[in-house]
Residue, then its C-alpha position, 0 to 999 in steps of 0.5 A: x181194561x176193567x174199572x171194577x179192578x181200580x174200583x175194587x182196589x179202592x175199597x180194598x184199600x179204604x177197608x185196610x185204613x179202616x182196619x187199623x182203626x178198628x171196630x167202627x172205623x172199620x164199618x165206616x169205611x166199609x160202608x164208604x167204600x161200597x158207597x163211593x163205587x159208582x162215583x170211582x167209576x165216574x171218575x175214572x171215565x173221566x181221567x181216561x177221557x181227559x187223557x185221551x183229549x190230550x193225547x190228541x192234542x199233544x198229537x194235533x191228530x183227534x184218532x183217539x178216542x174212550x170205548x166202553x162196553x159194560x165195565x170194559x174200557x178200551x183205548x180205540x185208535x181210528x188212525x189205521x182206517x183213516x191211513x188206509x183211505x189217504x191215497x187220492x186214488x181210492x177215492x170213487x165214491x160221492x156224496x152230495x150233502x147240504x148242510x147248515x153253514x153253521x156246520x159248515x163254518x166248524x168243519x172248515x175252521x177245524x180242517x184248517x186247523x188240522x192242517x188238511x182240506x175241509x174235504x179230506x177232514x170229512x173222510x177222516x172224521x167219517x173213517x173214525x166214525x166208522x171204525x168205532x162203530x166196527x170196535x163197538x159192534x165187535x163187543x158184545x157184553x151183557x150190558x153195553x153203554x153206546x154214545x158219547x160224552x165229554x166232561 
C-alpha cells in the first residue's frame, strides 16, 4: 500500500476547500497541503503501527508487525514461519547464549506472559525476526527505510 495515495488524497482534498473560498484560500491551502505531506506521512506510519500493536494484543499472539520500503508499507505476519517450526521433532539445532539476567528476566516474563516456555519464545521471536528479514530483503525499491520503531 502506498502512503503517497492517502497523502496525496489529503491535499487534493485541502485544495478542493480551498477552491470554494477562492483566490487566497485557494493558494493557502495549496501551499498547506504541500507543507503537511511529510507530517501525513508520519502519521499514518504511526495509525498503522498502533493498529497493528492492537491487533497483536487483541490476538495475545505479537506475529505482526509494519514493513516499509520506500512509500511502500506492508502488513508482515511472521505466524507462518513461526507454525512451521512448532513441532518438537524438528528441533536439532543448539545455541549456547550467555545473556544479561536482565534480558533474561524480560524473555521469561514475556514468554510467561505468552503462555509458552522461555525457550519456545525465543524461537518464535527469532522465527519472526527471520521472516521479516526475508520480506525485507525480497523488497527492492530506489529508496528503502530498515530498522525499527515504536510511537
Amino acid at each position: 500500500m502506498l502512503i503517497s495515495h492517502f497523502v496525496e488524497g489529503v491535499r487534493s482534498d485541502l485544495e478542493g476547500l480551498g477552491r470554494l473560498g477562492g483566490g487566497e484560500l485557494e493558494t493557502w491551502a495549496g501551499r498547506l497541503g504541500e507543507a503537511a505531506g511529510p507530517a501525513l506521512r508520519t502519521r499514518l506510519i504511526e495509525a498503522f503501527d498502533a493498529l497493528i500493536a492492537e491487533a497483536n494484543v487483541q490476538s495475545g499472539r505479537n506475529d505482526l508487525s509494519l514493513g516499509l520500503a520506500g512509500d511502500d508499507v506492508s502488513l508482515i505476519r511472521a505466524s507462518a514461519l513461526s507454525d512451521a517450526v512448532e513441532s518438537p521433532g524438528e528441533f536439532s539445532a543448539r545455541f549456547a547464549l550467555r545473556l544479561p539476567e536482565e534480558l533474561k528476566s524480560r524473555i521469561e516474563q514475556q514468554a510467561q506472559l505468552a503462555g509458552a516456555s522461555a525457550n519456545s519464545w525465543i524461537v518464535r521471536a527469532l522465527a519472526h525476526e527471520a521472516a521479516e528479514s526475508a520480506v525485507r530483503e525480497a523488497k527492492v525499491t530506489g529508496r528503502q527505510l530498515r530498522g525499527s520503531g515504536r510511537s
